[in-house]
MARFI-688705 format. One record per residue (C-alpha): x, y, z. Coordinates in steps of 0.25 Angstrom, whole numbers, plus 5000, padded with zeros to 4 digits. Each point is the difference from the previous one (the first is absolute). Layout:
REM MARFI-688705
<pt><px>X</px><py>Y</py><pz>Z</pz></pt>
...
***
This chain:
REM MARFI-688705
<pt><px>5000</px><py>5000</py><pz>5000</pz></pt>
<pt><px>5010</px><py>5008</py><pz>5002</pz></pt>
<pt><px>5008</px><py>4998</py><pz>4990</pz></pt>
<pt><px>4988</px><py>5003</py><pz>4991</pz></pt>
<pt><px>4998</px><py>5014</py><pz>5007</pz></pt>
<pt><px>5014</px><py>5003</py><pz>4998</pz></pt>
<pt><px>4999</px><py>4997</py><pz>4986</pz></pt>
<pt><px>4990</px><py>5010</py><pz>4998</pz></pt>
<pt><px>5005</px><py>5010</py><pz>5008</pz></pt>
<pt><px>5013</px><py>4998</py><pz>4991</pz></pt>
<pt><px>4992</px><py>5003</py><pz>4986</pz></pt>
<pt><px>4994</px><py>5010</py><pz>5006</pz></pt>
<pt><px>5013</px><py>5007</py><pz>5003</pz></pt>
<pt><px>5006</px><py>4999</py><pz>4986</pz></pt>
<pt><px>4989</px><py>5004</py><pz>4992</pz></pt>
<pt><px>5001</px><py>5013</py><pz>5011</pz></pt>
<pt><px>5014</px><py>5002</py><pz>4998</pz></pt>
<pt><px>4997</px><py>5000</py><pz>4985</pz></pt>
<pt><px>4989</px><py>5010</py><pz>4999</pz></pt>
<pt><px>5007</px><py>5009</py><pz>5012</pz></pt>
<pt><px>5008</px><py>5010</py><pz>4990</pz></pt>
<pt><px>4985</px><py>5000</py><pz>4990</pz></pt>
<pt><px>4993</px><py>5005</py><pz>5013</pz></pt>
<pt><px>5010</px><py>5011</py><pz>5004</pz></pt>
<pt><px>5001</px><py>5004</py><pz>4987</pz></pt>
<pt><px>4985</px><py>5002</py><pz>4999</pz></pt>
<pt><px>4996</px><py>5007</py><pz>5014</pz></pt>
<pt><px>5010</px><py>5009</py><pz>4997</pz></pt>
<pt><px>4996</px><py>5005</py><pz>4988</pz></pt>
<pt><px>4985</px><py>5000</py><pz>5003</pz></pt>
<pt><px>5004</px><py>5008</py><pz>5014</pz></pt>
<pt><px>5005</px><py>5009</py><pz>4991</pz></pt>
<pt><px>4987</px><py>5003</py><pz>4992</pz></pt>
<pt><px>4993</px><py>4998</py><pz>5013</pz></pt>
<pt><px>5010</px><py>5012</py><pz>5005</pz></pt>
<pt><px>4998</px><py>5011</py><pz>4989</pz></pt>
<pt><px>4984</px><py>4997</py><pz>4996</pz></pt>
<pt><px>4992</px><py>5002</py><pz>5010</pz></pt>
<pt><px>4985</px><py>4993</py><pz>5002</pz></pt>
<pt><px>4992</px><py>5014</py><pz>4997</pz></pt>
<pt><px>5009</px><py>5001</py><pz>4987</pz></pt>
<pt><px>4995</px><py>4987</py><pz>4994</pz></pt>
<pt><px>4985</px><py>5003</py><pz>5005</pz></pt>
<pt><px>5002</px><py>5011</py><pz>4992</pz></pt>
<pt><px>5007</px><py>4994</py><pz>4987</pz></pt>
<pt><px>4988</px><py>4990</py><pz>4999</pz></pt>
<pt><px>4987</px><py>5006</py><pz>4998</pz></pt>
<pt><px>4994</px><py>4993</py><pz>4989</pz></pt>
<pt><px>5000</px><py>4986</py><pz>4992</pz></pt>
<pt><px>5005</px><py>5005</py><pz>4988</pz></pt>
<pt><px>5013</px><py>4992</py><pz>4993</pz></pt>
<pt><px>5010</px><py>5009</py><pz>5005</pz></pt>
<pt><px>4995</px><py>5001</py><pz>5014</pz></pt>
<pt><px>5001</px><py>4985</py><pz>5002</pz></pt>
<pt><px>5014</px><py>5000</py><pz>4994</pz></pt>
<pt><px>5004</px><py>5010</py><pz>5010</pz></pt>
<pt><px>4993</px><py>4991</py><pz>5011</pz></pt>
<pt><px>5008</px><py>4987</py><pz>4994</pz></pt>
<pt><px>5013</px><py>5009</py><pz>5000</pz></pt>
<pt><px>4998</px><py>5003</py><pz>5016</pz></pt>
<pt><px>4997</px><py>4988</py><pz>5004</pz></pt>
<pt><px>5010</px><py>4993</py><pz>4995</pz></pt>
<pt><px>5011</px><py>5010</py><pz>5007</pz></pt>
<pt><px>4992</px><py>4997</py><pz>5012</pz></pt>
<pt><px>5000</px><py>4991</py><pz>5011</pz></pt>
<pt><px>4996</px><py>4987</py><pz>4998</pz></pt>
<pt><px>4992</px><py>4995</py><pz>5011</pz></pt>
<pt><px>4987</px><py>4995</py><pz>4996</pz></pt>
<pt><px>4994</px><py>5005</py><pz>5012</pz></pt>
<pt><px>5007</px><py>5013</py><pz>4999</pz></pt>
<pt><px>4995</px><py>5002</py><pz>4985</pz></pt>
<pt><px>4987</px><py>4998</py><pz>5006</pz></pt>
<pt><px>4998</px><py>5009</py><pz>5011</pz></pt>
<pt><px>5010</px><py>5009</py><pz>4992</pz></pt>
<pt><px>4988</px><py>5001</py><pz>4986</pz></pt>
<pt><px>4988</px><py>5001</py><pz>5012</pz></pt>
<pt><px>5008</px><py>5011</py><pz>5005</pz></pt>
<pt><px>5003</px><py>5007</py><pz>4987</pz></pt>
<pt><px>4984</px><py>4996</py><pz>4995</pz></pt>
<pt><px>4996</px><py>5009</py><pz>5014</pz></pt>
<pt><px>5008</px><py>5012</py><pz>4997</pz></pt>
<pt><px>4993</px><py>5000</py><pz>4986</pz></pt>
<pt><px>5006</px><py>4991</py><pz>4989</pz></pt>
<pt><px>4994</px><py>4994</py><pz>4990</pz></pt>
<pt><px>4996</px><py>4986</py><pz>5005</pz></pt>
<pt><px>5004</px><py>4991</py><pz>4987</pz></pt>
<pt><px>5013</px><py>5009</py><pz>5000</pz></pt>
<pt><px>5003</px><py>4995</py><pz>5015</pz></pt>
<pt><px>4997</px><py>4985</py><pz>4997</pz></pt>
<pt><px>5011</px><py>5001</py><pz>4989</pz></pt>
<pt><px>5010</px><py>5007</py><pz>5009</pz></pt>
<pt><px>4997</px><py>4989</py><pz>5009</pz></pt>
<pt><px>5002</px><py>4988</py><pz>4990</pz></pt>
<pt><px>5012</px><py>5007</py><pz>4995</pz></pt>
<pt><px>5006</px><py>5002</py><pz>5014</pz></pt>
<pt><px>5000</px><py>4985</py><pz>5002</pz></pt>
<pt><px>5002</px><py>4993</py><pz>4986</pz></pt>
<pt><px>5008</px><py>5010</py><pz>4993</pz></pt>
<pt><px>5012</px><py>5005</py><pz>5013</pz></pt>
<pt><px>5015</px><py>4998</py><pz>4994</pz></pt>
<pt><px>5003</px><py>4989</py><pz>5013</pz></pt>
<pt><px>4988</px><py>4993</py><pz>4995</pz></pt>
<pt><px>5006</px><py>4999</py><pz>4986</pz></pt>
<pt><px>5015</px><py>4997</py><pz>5005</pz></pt>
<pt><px>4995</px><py>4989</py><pz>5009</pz></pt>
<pt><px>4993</px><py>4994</py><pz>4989</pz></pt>
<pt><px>5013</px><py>5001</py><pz>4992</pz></pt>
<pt><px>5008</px><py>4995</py><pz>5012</pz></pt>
<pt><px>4994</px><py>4988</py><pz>5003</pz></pt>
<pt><px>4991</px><py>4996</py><pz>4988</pz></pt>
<pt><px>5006</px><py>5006</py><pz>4986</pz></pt>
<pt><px>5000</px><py>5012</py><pz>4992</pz></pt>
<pt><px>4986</px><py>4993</py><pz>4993</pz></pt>
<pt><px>4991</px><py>5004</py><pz>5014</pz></pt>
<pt><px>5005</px><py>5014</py><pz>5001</pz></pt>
<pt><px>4996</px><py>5003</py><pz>4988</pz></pt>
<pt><px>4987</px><py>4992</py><pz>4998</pz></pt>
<pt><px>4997</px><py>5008</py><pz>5014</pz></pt>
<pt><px>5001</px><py>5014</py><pz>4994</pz></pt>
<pt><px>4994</px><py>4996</py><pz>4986</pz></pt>
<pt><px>4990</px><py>4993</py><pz>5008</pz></pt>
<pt><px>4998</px><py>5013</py><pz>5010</pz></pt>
<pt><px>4996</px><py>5009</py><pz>4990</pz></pt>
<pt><px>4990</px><py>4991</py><pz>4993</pz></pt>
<pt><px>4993</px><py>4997</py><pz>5012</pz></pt>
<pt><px>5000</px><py>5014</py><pz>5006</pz></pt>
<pt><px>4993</px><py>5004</py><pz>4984</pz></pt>
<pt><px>4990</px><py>4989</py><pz>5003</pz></pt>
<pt><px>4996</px><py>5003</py><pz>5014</pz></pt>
<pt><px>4997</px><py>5016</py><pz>4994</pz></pt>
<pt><px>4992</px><py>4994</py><pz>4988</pz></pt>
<pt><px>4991</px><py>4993</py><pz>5012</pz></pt>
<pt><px>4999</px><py>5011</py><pz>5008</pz></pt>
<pt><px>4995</px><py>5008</py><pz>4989</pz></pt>
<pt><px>4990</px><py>4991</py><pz>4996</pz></pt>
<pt><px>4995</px><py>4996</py><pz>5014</pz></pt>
<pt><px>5006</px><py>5011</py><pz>5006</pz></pt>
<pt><px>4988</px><py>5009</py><pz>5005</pz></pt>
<pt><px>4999</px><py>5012</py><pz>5007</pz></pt>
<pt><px>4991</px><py>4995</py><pz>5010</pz></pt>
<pt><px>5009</px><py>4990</py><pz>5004</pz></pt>
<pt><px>5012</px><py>5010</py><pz>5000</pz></pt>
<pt><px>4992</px><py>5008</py><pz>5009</pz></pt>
<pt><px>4999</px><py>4989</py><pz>5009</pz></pt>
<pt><px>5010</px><py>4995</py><pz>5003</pz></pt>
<pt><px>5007</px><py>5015</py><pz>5002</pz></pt>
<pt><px>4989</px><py>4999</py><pz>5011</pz></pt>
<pt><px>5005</px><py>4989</py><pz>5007</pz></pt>
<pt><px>5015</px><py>5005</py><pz>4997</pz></pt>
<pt><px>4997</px><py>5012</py><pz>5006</pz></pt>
<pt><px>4995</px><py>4991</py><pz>5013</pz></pt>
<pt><px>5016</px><py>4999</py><pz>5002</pz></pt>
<pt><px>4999</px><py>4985</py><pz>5006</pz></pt>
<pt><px>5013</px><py>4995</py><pz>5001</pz></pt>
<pt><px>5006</px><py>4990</py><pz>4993</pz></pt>
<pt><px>5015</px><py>4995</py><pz>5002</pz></pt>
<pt><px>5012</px><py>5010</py><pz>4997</pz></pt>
<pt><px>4993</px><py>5013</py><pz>5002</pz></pt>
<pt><px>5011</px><py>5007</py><pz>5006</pz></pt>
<pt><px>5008</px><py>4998</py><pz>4988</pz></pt>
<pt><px>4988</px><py>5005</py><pz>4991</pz></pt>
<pt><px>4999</px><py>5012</py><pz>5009</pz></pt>
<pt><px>5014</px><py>5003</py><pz>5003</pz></pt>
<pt><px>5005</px><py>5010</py><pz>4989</pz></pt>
<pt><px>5015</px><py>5003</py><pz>5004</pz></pt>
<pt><px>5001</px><py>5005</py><pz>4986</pz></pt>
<pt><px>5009</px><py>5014</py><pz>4997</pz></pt>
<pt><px>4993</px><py>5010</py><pz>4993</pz></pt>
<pt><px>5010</px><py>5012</py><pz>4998</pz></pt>
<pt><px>5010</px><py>5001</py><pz>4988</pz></pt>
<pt><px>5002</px><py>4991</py><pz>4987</pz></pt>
<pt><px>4999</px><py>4985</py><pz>4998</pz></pt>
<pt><px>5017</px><py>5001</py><pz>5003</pz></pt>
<pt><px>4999</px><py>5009</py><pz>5011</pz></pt>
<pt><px>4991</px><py>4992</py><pz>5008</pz></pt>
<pt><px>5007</px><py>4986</py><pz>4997</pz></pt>
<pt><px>5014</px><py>5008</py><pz>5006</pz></pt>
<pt><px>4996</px><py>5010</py><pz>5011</pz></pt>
<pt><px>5001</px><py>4994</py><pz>5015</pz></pt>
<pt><px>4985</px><py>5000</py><pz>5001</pz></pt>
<pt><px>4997</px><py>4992</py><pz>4986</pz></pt>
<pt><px>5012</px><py>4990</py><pz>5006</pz></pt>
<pt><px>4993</px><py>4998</py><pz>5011</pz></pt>
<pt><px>4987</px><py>4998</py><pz>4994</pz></pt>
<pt><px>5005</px><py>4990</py><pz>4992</pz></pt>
<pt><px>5007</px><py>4992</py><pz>5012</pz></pt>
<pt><px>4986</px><py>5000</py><pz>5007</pz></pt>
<pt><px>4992</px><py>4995</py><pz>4986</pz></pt>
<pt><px>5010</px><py>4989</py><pz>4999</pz></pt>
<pt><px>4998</px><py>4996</py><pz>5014</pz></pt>
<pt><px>4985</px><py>4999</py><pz>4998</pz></pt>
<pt><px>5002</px><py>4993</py><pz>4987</pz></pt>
<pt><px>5006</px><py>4989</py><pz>5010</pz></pt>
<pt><px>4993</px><py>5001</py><pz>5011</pz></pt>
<pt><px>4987</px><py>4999</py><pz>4991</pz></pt>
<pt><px>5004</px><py>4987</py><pz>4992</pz></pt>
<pt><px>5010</px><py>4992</py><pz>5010</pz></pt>
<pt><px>4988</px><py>4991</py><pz>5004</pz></pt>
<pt><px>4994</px><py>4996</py><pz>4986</pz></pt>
<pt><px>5016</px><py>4997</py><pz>4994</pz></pt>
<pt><px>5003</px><py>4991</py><pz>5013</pz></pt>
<pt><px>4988</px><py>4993</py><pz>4999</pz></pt>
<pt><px>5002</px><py>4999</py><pz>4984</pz></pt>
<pt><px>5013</px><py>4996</py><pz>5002</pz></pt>
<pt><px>4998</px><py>4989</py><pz>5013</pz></pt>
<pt><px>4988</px><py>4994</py><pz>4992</pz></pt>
<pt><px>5007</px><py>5000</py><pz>4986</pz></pt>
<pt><px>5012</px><py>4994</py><pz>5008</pz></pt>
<pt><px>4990</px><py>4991</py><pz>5006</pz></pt>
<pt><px>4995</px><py>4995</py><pz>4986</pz></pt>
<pt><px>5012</px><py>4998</py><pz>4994</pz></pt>
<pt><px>5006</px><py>4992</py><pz>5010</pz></pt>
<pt><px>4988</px><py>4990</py><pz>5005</pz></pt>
<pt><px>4991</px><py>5000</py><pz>4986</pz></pt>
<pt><px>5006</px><py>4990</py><pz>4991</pz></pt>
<pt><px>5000</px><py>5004</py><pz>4986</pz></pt>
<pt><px>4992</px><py>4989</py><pz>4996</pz></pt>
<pt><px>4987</px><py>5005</py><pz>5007</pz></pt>
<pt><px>5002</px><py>5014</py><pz>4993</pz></pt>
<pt><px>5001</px><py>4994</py><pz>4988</pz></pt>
<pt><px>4988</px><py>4991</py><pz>5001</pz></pt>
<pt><px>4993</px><py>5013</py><pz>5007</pz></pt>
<pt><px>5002</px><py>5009</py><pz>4986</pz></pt>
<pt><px>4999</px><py>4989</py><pz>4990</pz></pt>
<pt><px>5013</px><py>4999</py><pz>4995</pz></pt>
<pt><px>4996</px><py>4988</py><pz>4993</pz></pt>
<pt><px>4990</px><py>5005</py><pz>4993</pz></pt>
<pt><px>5007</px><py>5013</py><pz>4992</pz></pt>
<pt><px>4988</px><py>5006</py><pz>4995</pz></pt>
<pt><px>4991</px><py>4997</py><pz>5012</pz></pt>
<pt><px>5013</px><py>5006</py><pz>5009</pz></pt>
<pt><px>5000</px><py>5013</py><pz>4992</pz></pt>
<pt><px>4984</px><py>5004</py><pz>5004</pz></pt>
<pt><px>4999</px><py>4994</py><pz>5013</pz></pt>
<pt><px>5013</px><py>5009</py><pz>5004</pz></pt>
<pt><px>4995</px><py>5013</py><pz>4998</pz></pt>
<pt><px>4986</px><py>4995</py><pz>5006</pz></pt>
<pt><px>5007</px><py>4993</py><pz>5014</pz></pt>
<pt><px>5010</px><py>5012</py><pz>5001</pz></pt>
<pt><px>4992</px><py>5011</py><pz>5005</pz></pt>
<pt><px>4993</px><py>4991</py><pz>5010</pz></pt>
<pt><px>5013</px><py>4994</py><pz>5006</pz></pt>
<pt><px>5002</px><py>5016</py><pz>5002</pz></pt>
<pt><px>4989</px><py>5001</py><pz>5005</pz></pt>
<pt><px>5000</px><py>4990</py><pz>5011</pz></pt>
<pt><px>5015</px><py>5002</py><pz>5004</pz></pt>
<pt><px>4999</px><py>5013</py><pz>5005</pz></pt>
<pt><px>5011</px><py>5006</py><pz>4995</pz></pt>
<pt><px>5001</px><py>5012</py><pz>4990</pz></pt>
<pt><px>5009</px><py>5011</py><pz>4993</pz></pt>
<pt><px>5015</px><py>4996</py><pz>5000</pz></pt>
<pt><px>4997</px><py>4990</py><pz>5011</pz></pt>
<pt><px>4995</px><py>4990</py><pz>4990</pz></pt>
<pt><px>5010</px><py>5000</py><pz>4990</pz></pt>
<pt><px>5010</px><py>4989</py><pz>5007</pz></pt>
<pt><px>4985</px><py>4991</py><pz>5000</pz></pt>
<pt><px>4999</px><py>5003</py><pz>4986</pz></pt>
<pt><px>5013</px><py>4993</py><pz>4999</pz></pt>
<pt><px>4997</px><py>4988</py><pz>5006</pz></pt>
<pt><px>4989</px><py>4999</py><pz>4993</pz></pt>
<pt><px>5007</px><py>5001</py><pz>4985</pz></pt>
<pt><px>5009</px><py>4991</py><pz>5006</pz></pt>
<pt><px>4990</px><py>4992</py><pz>5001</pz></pt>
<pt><px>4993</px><py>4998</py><pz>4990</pz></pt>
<pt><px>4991</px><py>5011</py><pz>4999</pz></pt>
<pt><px>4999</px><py>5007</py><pz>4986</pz></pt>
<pt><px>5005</px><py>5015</py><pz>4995</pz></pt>
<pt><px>4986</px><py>5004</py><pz>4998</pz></pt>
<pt><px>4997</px><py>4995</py><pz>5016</pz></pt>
<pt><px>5011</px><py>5007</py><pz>5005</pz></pt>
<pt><px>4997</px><py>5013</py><pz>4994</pz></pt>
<pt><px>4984</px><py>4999</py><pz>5004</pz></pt>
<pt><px>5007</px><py>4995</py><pz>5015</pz></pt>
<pt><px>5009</px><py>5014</py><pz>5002</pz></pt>
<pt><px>4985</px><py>5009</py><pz>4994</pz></pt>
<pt><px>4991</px><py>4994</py><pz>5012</pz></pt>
<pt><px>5007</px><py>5009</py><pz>5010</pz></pt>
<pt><px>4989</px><py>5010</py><pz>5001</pz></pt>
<pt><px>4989</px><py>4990</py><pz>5002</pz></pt>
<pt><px>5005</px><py>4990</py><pz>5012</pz></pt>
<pt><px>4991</px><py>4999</py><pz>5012</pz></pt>
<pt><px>5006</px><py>5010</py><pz>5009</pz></pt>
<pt><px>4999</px><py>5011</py><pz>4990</pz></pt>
<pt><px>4987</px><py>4996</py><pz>4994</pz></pt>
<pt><px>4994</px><py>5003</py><pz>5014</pz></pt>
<pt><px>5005</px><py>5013</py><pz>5000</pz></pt>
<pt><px>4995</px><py>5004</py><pz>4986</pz></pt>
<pt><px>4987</px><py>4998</py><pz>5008</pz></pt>
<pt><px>5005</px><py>5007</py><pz>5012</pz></pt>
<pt><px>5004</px><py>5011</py><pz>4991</pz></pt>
<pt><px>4989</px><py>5002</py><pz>4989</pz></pt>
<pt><px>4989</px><py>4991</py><pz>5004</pz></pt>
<pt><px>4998</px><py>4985</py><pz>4998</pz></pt>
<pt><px>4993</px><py>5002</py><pz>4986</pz></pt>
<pt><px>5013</px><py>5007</py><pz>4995</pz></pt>
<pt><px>5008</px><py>4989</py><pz>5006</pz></pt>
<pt><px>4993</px><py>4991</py><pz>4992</pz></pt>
<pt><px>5002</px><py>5008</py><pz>4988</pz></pt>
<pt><px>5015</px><py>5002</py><pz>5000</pz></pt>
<pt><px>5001</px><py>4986</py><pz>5003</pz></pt>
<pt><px>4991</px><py>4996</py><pz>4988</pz></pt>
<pt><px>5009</px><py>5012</py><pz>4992</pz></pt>
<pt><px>5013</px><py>4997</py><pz>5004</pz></pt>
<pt><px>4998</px><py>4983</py><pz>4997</pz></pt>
<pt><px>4993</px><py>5001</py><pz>4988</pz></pt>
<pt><px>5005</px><py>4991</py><pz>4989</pz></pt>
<pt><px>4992</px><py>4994</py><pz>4988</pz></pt>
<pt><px>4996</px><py>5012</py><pz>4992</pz></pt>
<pt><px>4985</px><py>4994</py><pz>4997</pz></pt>
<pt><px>4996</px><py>5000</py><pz>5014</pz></pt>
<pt><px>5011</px><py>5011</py><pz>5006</pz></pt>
<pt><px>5005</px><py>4992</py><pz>5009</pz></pt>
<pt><px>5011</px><py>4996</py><pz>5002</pz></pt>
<pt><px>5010</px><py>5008</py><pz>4994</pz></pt>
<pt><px>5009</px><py>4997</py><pz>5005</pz></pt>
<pt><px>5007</px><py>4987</py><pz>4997</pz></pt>
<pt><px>4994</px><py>5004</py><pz>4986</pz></pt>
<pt><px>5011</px><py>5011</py><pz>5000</pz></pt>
<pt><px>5011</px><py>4988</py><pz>5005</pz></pt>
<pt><px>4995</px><py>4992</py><pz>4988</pz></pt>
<pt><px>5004</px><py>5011</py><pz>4991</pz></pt>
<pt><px>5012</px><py>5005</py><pz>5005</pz></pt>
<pt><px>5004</px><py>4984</py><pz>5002</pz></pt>
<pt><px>4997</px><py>4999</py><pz>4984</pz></pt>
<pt><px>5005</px><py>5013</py><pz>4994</pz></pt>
<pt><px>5013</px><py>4999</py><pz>5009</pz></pt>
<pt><px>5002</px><py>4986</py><pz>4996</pz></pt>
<pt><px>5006</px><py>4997</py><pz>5013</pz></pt>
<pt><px>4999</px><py>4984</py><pz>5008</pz></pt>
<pt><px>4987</px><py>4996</py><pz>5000</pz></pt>
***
């Protein structure tokens, strides 16, 4: 038994050795964004839906932090103090599945082939989620669930959502060098850490888990690998529902996401795992705290949606495409 524990404690210690520099790498640069943009500044900037409102939205969630439950309360915030609510769902989908450390860990420990199936795959969904709420989007339902935002019920990282430590005087240049904008940056990068630590050491205890008690002959029977054509649609489908039921989301599930390539699972699976991070349990239950149980229902109906016919669900329909078009192993 102990030996066992051991075992796993070891694999999860490499793969947290290997993704160490990736993470640095990324806090830093997203404290520094976090540092010289302040929260008001981004209200501002998103006022509408239009196409170059939710670029600007994608742009400034990817440079932020990257916890899912930061993004989160961070869009509710932004959606109270007046922007556009479509503009703060793609701020938050791009503040978790479009960061650099996200992307260098994919690199790291799975191949070049993720990262960029993740920030193809990004874009595409973030242009479907705005195509639905267009379409189902009412203002009725808008208007609703500013009601319940404006309630203020607390979710789980609201003193990162309201803590805006960012430096207002000067240029871009000038607030990244001055004392104050050094400062500021030190503090974001100590909240990016202090906001993710729980969901990487879990992600990495139960990846190391995986990969050192699950033979690979249960994975493979699990995702089909018998059967190619079989494996390469029940991966995409499976994938966001392991994501679901683990737990574990943003940069926390990338080393899961490599046992499970490991193990069998296919491209379009892995790609459909990493997009279910907005839509496990925990945050699904404060989408209904947030904006009301009928606009929790919605965003999660949004946010999986995959067979074009029905609308739902996207999602693995976006990894089939990316798994096609990229060529990658299927």
């Amino acid at each position: 038994m102990l030996v066992a524990i051991a075992h796993a404690l070891s694999m999860a210690f490499t793969m947290a050795w290997e993704i160490l520099w990736a993470l640095i790498l990324g806090f830093w640069f997203s404290a520094v964004i976090q540092a010289v943009v302040s929260e008001e500044e981004m209200s501002r900037l998103l006022p509408d839906d239009s196409p170059k409102t939710i670029i600007l939205a994608c742009g400034l969630g990817a440079a932020s932090s990257s916890c899912s439950y930061a993004a989160v309360a961070l869009a509710r915030s932004m959606f109270r103090k007046g922007a556009n609510f479509t503009a703060a769902m793609a701020f938050q989908f791009a503040s978790t599945n479009l960061v650099l450390e996200l992307g260098i860990l994919l690199g790291v420990l799975m191949g070049w082939q993720f990262t960029l199936a993740e920030f193809v795959g990004g874009p595409l969904m973030i242009a479907i989620m705005v195509l639905l709420f267009k379409v189902f989007l009412t203002p009725r339902i808008v208007e609703a669930a500013r009601n319940q935002a404006e309630k203020g019920l607390q979710g789980r990282m609201e003193g990162h959502a309201s803590m805006d430590m960012s430096i207002h005087e000067g240029s871009v240049w000038q607030r990244m060098t001055s004392a104050k904008g050094r400062t500021a940056i030190s503090h974001f990068f100590v909240m990016d850490w202090a906001s993710l630590w729980i969901d990487i050491g879990v992600g990495l205890l139960i990846a190391g888990a995986l990969s050192a008690w699950v033979p690979n002959s249960f994975w493979q029977a699990f995702f089909l690998q018998d059967h190619p054509l079989l494996a390469k649609l029940w991966g995409p489908l499976i994938g966001p529902i392991v994501a679901i039921v683990s737990f574990v989301c943003s940069v926390g599930n990338v080393p899961l996401a490599a046992v499970l390539w490991n193990g069998g699972i296919s491209f379009g699976g892995v790609v459909s795992f990493l997009f279910a991070d907005l839509i496990v349990f925990p945050i699904l239950d404060i989408y209904r705290k947030y904006y009301g149980a009928g606009i929790s229902a919605f965003l999660l109906v949004a946010f999986t949606s995959r067979w074009p016919p029905l609308l739902w669900p996207w999602k693995p329909y976006s990894a089939f495409s990316i798994s096609f078009l990229m060529n990658g192993k299927l």
